[in-house]
C-alpha positions as CSV (number, residue, x, y, z in Angstrom):
1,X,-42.5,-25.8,-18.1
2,X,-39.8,-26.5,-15.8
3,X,-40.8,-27.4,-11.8
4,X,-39.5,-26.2,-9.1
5,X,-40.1,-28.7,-6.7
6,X,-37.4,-29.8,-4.9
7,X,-35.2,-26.3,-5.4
8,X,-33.7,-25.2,-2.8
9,X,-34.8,-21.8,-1.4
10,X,-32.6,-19.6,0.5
11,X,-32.4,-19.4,3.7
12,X,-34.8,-17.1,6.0
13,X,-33.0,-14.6,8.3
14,X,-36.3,-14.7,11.0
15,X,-36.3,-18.4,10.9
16,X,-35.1,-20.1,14.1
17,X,-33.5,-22.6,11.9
18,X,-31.6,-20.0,9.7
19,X,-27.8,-20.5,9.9
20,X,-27.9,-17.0,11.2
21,X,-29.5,-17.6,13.8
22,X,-27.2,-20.3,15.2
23,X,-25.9,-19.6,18.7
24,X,-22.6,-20.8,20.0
25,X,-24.4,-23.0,22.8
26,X,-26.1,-25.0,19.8
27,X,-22.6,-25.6,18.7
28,X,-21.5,-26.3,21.8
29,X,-24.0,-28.5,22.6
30,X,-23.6,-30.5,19.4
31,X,-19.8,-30.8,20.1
32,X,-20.4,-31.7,23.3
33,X,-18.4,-29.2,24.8
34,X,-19.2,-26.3,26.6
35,X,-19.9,-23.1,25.3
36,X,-16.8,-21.3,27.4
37,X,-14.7,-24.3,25.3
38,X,-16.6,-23.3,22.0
39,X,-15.5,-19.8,22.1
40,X,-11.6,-20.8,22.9
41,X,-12.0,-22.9,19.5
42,X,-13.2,-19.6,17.4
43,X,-11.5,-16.7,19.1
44,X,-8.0,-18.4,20.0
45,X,-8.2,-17.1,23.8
46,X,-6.1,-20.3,24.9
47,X,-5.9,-23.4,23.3
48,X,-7.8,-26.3,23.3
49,X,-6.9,-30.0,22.1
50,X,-6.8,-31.1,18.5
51,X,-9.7,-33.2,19.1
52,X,-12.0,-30.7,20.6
53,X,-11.1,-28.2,17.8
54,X,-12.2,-30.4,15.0
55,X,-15.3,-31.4,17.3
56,X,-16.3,-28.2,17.2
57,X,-16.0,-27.1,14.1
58,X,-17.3,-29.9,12.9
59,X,-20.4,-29.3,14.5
60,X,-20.2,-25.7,13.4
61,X,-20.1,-26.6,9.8
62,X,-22.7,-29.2,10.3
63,X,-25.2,-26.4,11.6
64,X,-23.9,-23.8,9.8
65,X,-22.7,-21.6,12.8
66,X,-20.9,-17.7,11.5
67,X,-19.0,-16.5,14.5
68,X,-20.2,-13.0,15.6
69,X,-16.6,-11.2,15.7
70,X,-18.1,-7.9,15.5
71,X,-20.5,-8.6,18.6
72,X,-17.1,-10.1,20.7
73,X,-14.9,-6.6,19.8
74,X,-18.0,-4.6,21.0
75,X,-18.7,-6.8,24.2
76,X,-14.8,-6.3,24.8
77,X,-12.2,-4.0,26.1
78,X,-9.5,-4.7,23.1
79,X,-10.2,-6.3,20.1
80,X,-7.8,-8.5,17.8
81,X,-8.9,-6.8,14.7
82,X,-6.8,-4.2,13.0
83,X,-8.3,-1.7,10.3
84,X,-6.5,-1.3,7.4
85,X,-6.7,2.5,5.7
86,X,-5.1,1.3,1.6
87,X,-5.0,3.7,-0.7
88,X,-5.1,1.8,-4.3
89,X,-5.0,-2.1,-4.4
90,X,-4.8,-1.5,-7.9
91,X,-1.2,-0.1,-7.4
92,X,0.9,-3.1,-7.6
93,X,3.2,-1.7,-4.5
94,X,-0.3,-1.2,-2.2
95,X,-1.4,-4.3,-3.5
96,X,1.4,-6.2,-3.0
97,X,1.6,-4.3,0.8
98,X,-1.8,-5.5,1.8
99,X,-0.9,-9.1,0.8
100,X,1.9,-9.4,3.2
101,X,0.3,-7.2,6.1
102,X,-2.8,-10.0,5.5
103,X,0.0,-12.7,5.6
104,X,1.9,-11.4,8.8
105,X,-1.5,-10.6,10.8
106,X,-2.7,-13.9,10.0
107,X,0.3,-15.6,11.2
108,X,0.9,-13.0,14.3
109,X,-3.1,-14.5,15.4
110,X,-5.3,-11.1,14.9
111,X,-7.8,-10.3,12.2
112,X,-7.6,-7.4,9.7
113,X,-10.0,-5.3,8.0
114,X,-9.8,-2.8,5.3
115,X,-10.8,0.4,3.7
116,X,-10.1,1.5,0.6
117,X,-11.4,5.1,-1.2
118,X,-10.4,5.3,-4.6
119,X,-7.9,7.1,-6.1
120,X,-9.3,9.7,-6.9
121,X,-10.8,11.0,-3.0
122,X,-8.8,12.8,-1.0
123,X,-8.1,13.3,2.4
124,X,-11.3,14.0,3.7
125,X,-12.6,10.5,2.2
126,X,-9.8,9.0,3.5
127,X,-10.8,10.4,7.1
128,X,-13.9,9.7,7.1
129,X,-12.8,6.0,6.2
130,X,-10.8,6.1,9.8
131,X,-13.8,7.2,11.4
132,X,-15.7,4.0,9.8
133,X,-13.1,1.6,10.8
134,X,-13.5,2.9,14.7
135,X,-17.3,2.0,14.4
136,X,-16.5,-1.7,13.8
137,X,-14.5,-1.3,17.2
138,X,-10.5,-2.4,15.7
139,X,-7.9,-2.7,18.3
140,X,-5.8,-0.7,16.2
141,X,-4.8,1.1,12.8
142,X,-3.0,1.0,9.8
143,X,-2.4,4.0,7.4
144,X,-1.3,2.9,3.9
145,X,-1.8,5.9,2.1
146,X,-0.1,9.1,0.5
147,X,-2.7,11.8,0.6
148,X,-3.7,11.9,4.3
149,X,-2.0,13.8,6.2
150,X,-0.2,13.0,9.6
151,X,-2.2,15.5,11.9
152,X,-5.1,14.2,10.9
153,X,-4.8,11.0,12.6
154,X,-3.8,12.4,15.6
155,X,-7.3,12.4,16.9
156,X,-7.3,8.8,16.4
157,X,-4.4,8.1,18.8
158,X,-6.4,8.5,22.1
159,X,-8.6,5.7,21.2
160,X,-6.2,2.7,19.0
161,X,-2.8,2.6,18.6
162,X,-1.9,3.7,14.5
163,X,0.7,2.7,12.6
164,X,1.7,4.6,9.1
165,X,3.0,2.1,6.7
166,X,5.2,3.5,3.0
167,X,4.9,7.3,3.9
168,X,8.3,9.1,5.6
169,X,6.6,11.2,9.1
170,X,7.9,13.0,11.5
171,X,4.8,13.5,14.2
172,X,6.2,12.8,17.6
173,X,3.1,10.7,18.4
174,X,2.7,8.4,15.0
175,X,5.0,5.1,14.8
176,X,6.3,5.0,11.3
177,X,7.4,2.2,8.8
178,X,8.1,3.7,5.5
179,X,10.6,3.6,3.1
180,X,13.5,6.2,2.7
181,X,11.9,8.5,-0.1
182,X,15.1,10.8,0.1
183,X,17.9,8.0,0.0
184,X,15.6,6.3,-3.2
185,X,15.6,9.3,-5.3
186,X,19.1,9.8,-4.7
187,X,20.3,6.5,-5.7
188,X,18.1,6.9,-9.2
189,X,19.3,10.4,-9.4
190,X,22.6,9.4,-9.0
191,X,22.4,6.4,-11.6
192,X,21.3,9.0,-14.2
193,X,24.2,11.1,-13.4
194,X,26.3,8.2,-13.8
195,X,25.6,7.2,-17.3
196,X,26.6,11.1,-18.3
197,X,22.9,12.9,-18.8
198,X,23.1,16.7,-18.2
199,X,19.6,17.7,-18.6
200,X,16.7,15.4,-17.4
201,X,13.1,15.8,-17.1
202,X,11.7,15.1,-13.5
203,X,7.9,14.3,-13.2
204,X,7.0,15.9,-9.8
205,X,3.1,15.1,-8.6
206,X,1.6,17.4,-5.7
207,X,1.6,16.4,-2.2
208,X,-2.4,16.2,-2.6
209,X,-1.9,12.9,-5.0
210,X,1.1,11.6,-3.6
211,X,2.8,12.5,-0.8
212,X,5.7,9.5,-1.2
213,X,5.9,10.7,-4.7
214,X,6.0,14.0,-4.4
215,X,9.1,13.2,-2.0
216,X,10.7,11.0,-4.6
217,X,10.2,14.6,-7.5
218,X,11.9,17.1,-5.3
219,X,14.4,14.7,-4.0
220,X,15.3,14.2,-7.7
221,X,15.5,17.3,-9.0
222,X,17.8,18.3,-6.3
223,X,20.3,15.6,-6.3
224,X,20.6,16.2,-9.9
225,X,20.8,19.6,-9.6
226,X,23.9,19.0,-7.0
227,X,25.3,16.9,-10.1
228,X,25.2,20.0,-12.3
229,X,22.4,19.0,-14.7
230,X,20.0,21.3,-16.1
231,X,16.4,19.8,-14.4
232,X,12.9,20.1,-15.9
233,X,10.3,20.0,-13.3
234,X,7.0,18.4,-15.0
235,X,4.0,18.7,-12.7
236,X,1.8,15.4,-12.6
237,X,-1.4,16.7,-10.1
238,X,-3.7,13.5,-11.4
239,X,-2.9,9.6,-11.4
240,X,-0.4,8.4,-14.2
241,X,0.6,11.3,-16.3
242,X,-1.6,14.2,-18.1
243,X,-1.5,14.7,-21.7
244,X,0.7,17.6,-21.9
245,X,2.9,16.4,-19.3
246,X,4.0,13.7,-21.7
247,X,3.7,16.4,-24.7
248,X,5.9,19.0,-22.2
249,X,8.4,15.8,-22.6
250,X,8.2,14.7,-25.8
251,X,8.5,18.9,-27.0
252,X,12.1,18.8,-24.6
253,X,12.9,15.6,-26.2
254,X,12.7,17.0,-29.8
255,X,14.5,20.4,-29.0
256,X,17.5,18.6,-27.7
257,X,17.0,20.1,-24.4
258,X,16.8,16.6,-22.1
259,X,18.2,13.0,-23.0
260,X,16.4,11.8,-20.0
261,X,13.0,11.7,-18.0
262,X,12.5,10.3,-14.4
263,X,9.4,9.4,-12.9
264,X,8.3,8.9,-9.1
265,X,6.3,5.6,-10.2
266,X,6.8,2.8,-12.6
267,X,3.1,3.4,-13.1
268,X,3.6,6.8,-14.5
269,X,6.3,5.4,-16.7
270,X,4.3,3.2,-18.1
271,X,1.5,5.5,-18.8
272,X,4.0,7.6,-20.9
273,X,5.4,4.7,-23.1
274,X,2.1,5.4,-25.6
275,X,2.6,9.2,-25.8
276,X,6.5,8.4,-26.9
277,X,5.4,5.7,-29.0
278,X,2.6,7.9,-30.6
279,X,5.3,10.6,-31.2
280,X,7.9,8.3,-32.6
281,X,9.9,8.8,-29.6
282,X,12.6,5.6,-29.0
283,X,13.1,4.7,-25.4
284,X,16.0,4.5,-24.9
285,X,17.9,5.1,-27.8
286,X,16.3,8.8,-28.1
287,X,15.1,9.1,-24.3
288,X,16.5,7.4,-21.4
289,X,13.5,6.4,-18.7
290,X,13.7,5.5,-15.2
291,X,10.6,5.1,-13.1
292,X,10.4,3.6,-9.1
293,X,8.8,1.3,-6.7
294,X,10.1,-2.2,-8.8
295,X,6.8,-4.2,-8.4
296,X,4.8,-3.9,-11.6
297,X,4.7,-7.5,-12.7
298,X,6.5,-8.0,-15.9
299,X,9.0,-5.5,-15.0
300,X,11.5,-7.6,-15.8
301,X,10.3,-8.1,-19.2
302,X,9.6,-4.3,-19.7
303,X,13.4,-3.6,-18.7
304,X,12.5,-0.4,-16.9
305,X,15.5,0.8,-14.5
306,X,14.1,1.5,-11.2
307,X,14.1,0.7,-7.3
308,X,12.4,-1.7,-5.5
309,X,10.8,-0.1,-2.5
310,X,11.1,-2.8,0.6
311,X,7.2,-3.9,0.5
312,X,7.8,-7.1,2.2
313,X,10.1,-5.6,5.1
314,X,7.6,-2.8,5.5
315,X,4.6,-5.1,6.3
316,X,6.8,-7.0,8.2
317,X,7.9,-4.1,10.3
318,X,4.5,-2.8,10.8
319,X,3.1,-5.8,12.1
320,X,5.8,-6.6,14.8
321,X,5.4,-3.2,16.0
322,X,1.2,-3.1,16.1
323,X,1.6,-6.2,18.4
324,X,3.8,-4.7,20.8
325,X,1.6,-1.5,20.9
326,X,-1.2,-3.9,21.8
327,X,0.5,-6.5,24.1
328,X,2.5,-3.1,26.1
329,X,0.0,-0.1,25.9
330,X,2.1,2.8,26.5
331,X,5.4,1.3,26.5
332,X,6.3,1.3,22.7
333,X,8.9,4.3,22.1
334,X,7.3,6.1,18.7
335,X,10.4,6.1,16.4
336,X,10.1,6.2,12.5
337,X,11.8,4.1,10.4
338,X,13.1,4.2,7.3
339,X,13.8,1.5,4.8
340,X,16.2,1.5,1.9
341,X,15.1,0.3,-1.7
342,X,17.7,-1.0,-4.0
343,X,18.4,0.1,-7.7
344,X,17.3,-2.0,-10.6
345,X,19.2,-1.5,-13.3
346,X,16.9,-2.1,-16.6
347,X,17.3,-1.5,-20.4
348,X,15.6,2.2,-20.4
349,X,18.7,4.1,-19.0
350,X,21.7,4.1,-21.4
351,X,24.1,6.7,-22.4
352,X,23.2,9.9,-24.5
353,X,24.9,10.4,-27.9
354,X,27.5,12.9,-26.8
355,X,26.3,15.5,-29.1
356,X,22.7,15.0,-27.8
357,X,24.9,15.5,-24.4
358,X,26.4,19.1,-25.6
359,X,23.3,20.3,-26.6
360,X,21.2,20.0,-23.6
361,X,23.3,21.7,-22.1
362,X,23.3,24.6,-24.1
């Protein structure tokens, strides 16, 4: 039998000598500082000397001190910590969007914490999610997300200034950073049109899955349709693509009625490559593909022609303009931007055979 003496146990919350229970004046104390200096060092008020900083945290680490942010917000009037509302971090464009939001907070001096419902709640979750981040007291908000809808933050507005990152809006009261939906779809609309297709397939979610992509669907279809090609809508209510969306397709495909199908996500793409594969569909040589957003790692190695959405520029953006709205209450002008992607021209758009050409447009 193996002894235990001499494990450690863990720590007791109730014990005066629990880490937990570590005040600031013990660190201050130890650093032999005081405790007005000790909380310059972990809240960044004004700045102290190199020396003092390391004293104290030294110290801190020594006893094992956890700053109490959440007790400083409440004690307060503003707070330098900003909730984050994300919709998927398992999309690789709201992944890659809380990465460099995280990055330019950081560097900007505030704090961030986020919220994430899964895909597959809705709005209400996603309000209910706001309401959670105003109980931990953030200075202010940003929306990442393409199901809630605009006039259902405006409650929020009275209390924390709210930025909406990704989504085009139009609410006189919400500052916007998004990208240009409208101008995106066109240039992959345009790129199809280009290489001579005449009847395309456009996969065209609801505006209760995707508001951003159900902008990039219509936008499609109707800059095609200004091109004079034939367009079948394909509704996509659910996350990637439904079974007999990609068997609505793949039926077109094989009746010579499309040479082309374009998708409001890379994701959704991708989750169609299995349903061609399984139906011995080629892409491209029998069916041209392009999808959009440009961030799916490996997309360079998949070849998929699409358009990289400004992520980086976006978090940027939204960043820059949360810390004026908290440095000048009142005095931001609300404005919505909109940033351009840029095509990607990949391997899965190519010609049609012209006789594939004359009969999908019969």
């Amino acid at each position: 039998m193996r002894s235990n003496e001499g494990a450690e146990s863990p720590p007791d919350p109730s014990s005066p000598a629990s880490p937990l229970n570590v005040t600031m004046a013990a660190v201050a104390t130890a650093a032999g500082v005081s405790r007005a200096t000790a909380s310059r060092v972990f809240y960044g008020s004004t700045p102290v000397s190199p020396r003092t900083r390391d004293a104290v945290y030294a110290a801190a680490e020594r006893l094992g001190y956890v700053p109490n942010v959440m007790a400083r917000s409440l004690a307060a009037r503003g707070s330098d910590i900003l909730g984050l509302l994300l919709r998927d971090p398992t999309n690789p464009a709201y992944g890659l969007l809380f990465s460099e939001l995280q990055t330019h907070i950081s560097r900007a001096g505030l704090q961030m914490v986020t919220v994430a419902p899964s895909r597959t709640e809705g709005a209400h979750f996603e309000r209910q999610a706001l309401n959670r981040l105003l109980g931990l007291r953030v200075g202010g908000m940003f929306v990442a997300t393409g199901v809630i809808r605009a006039e259902m933050l405006v409650p929020f507005l009275d209390r924390v200034p709210v930025v909406l990152i990704g989504r085009p809006a139009s609410h006189p009261g919400i500052y916007s950073v998004s990208y240009d939906e409208e101008n995106n779809a066109a240039q992959l609309a345009d790129a199809v049109a280009e290489y001579g297709h005449r009847a395309v397939a456009v996969v065209t979610p609801g505006t209760d899955n995707s508001v951003a992509e159900y902008r990039r669907g219509t936008t499609m279809a109707r800059r095609l349709r200004s091109h004079g090609i034939r367009v079948h809508e394909i509704p996509a209510p659910t996350f990637g693509l439904r079974d007999e969306g990609a068997r609505e397709i793949i039926a077109l495909r094989r009746e010579g009625r499309i040479t082309a199908a374009m998708f409001p996500s890379d994701l959704r793409l991708l989750a169609f490559l299995p349903h061609a594969q399984a139906a011995g569909v080629r892409v491209p040589d029998d069916l041209s593909l392009t999808g959009c957003d440009g961030i799916m790692p490996g997309n360079d190695l998949l070849g998929f022609t699409t358009l990289r959405i400004p992520v980086e520029r976006a978090a940027e953006r939204a960043v820059t303009v949360m810390k004026s709205m908290l440095d000048n209450p009142g005095r931001t002008e609300i404005t919505h931007e909109l940033l351009p992607g840029t095509l990607v021209p990949g391997r899965t758009l190519i010609r049609p055979d012209p006789n594939e050409t004359t009969r999908s447009g019969a």
